[in-house]
C-alpha positions as CSV (number, residue, x, y, z in Angstrom):
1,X,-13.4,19.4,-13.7
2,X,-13.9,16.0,-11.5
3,X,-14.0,16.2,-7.7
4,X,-11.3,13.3,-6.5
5,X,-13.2,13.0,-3.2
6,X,-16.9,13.0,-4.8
7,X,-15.2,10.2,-7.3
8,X,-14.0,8.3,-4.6
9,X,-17.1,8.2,-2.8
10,X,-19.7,7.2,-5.7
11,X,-17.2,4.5,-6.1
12,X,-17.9,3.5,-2.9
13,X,-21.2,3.1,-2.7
14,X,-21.2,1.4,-6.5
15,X,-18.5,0.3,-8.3
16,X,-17.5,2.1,-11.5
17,X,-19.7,4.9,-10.9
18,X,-16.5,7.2,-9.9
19,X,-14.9,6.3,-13.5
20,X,-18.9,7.5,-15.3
21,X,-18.2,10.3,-13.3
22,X,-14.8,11.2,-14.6
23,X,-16.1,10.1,-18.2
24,X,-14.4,7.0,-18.5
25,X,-17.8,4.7,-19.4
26,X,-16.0,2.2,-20.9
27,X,-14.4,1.4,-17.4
28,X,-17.3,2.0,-15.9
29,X,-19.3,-1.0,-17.4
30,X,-16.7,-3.2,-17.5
31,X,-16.1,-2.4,-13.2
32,X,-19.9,-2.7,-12.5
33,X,-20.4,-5.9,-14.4
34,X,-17.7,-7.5,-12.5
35,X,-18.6,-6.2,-9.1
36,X,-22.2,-7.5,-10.2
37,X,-20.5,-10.9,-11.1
38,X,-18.3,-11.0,-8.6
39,X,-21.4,-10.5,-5.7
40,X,-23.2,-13.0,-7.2
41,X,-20.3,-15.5,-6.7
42,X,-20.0,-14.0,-2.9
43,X,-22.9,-16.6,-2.2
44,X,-20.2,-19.6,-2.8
45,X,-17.4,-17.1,-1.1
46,X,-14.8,-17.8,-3.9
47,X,-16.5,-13.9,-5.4
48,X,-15.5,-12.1,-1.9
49,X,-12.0,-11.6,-2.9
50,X,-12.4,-10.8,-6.6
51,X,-15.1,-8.3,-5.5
52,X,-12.8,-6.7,-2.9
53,X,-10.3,-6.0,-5.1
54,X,-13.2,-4.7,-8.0
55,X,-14.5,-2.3,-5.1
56,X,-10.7,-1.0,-4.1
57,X,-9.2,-0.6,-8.0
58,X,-12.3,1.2,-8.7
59,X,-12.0,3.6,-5.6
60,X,-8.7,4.1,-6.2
61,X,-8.7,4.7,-10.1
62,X,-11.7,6.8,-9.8
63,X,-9.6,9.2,-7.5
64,X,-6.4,9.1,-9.1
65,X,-8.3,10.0,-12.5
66,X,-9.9,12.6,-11.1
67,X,-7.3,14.3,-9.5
68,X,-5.2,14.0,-13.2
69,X,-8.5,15.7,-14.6
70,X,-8.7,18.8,-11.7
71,X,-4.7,19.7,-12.0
């Protein structure tokens, strides 16, 4: 059983690391490679955006899948 507020916050801190928590590792790869991508193309600022919304969606999925999993 996943804790919805623990989720959100190791998604916080790194992206996709809520969604390993709640077993979804699939996710979890695919969310940390982009915030990874997307961080690197911070430097040029076109990756702030794209990594904002990689850092939100991952907060946000990691919680709502985590509550679905406790209930």
């Amino acid at each position: 059983m996943a804790s919805p507020l623990l989720a959100v916050i190791l998604s916080f801190f790194i992206p996709g690391l809520g969604q390993f928590y709640t077993g979804q590792l699939f996710k979890a790869v695919l969310l940390f490679v982009l915030a990874v991508i997307f961080g690197a193309l911070s430097t040029i600022l076109i990756g702030i955006p794209f990594y904002l919304i990689v850092w939100i969606y991952s907060m946000y999925d990691a919680y709502t899948v985590a509550q679905k999993q406790a209930s």
